[in-house]
VMD Tcl script that draws the C-alpha trace (Angstrom):
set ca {
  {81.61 116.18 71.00}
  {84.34 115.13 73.17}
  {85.19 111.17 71.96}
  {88.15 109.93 72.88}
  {89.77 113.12 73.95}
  {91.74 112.35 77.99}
  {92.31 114.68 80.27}
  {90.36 117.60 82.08}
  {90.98 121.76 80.96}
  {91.08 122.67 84.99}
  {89.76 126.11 83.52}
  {93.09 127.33 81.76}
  {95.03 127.81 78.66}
  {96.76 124.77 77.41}
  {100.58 126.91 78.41}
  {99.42 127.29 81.75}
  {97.57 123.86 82.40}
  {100.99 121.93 81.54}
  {103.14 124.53 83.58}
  {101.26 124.03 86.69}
  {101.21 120.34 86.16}
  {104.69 119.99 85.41}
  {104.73 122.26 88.27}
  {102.91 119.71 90.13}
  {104.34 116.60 89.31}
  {107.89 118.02 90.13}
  {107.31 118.88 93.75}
  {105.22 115.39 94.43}
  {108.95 114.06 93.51}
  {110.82 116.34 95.45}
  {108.25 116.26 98.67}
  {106.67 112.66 98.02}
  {103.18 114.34 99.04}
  {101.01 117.32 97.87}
  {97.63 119.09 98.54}
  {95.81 120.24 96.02}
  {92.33 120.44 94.51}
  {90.33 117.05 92.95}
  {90.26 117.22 89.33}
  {93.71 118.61 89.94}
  {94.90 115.43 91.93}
  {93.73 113.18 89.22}
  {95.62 115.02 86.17}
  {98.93 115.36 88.35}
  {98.28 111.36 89.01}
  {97.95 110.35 85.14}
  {101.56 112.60 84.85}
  {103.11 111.14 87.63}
  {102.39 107.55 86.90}
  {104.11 108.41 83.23}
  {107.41 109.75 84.98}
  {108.01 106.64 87.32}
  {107.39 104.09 84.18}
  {110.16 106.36 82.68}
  {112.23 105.96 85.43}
  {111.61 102.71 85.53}
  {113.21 101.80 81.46}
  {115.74 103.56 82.34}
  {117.41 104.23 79.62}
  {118.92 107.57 77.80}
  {115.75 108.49 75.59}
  {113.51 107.45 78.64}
  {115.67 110.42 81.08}
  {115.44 113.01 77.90}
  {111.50 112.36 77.63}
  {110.98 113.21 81.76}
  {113.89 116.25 81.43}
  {110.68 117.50 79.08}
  {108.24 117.35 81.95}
  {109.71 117.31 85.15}
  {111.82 120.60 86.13}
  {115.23 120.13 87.29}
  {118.11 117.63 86.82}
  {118.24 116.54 90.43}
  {114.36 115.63 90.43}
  {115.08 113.71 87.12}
  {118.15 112.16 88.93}
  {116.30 111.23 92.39}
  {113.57 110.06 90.07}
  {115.68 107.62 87.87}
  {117.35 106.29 90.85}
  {115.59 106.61 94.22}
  {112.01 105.97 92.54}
  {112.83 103.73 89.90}
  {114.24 101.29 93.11}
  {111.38 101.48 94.87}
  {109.05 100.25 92.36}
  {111.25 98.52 89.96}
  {108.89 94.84 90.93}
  {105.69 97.27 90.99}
  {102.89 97.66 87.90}
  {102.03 100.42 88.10}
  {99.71 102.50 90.80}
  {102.43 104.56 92.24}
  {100.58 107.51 93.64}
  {97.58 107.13 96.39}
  {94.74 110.18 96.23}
  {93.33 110.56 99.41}
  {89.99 112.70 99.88}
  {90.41 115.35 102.32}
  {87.26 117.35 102.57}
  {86.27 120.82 101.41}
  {88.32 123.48 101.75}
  {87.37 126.69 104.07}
  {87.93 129.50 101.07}
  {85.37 128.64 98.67}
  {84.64 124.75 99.69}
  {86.87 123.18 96.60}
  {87.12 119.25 97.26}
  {91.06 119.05 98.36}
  {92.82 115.49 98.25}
  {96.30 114.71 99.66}
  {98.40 112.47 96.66}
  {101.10 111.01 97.52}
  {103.69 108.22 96.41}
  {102.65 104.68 98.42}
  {105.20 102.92 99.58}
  {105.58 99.19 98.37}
  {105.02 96.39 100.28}
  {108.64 95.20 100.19}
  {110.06 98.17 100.59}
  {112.85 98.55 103.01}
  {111.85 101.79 105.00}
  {110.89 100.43 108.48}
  {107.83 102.47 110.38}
  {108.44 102.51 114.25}
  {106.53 100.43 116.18}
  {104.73 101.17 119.53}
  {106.31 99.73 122.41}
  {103.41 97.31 123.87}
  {102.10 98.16 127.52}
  {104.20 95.50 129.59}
  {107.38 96.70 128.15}
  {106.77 100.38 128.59}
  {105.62 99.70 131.79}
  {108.34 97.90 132.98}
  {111.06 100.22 131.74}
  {109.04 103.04 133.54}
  {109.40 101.11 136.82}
  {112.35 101.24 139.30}
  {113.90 99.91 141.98}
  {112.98 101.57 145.06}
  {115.79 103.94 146.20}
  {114.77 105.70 149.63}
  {115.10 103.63 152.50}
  {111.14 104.38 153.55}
  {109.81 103.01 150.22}
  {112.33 99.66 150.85}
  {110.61 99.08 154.26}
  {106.99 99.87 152.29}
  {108.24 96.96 149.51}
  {109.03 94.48 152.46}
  {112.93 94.81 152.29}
  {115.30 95.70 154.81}
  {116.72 99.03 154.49}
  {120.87 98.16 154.36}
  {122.35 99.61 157.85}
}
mol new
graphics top color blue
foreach p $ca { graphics top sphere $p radius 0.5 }
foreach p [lrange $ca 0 end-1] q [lrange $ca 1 end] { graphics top cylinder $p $q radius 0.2 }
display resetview
């Protein structure tokens, strides 16, 4: 009987389940977005979640704990300070899974997770230009003396 006992095997030795996760978890730092299978998406969220509260405290034992997960100083740096910003008034629900359909190989489930963004934060998106102002930059002044006479203007002598 399983009771009480998290998490999901993914089909491999305990070594090579936490490699590839800490594998994992590193890289949706470093990229902000990765593809991967499912069950996989929802182990690499539980992970992931854990590392941004960590970021989050702040404090020396807090960096030592994610140096033992996440691979690489500069992640653990970007993650203390870029991250750590960026959701410092957020509780939690960092990461976004989104279903992307089977995959063409052997028809896996993929999913896309990726880190949302908050609603405060201060990255802008662009905005589309409506269709009056696009429109109107688009135009011109006529500049051949035959479309001037076609407008109703004199053409200058």
């Amino acid at each position: 009987m399983r009771h009480r006992v998290a998490g999901r095997k993914l089909n491999r030795t305990t070594s090579h389940r936490m490699a590839m996760l800490r594998n994992m978890v590193t890289s949706l730092i470093v990229h902000e977005r990765i593809r991967t299978t499912d069950a996989k998406a929802k182990e690499v969220r539980r992970l992931a979640e854990k590392m941004i509260t960590l970021g989050k405290r702040g404090d020396l034992h807090a960096r030592r704990q994610a140096l033992a997960v996440v691979r690489g100083r500069q992640v653990v740096r970007k993650l203390f300070d870029e991250l750590a910003d960026r959701y410092r008034e957020v509780q939690g629900g960092y990461t976004r899974i989104m279903k992307l359909g089977p995959r063409r190989g052997d028809g896996a489930m993929v999913s896309l997770v990726e880190l949302v963004q908050p609603q405060g934060s201060k990255k802008k998106t662009a905005k589309r230009k409506g269709k009056k102002e696009a429109s109107a930059k688009t135009k011109k002044a006529p500049s051949t003396p035959q479309a001037q006479e076609a407008k109703g203007k004199s053409a200058p002598a």
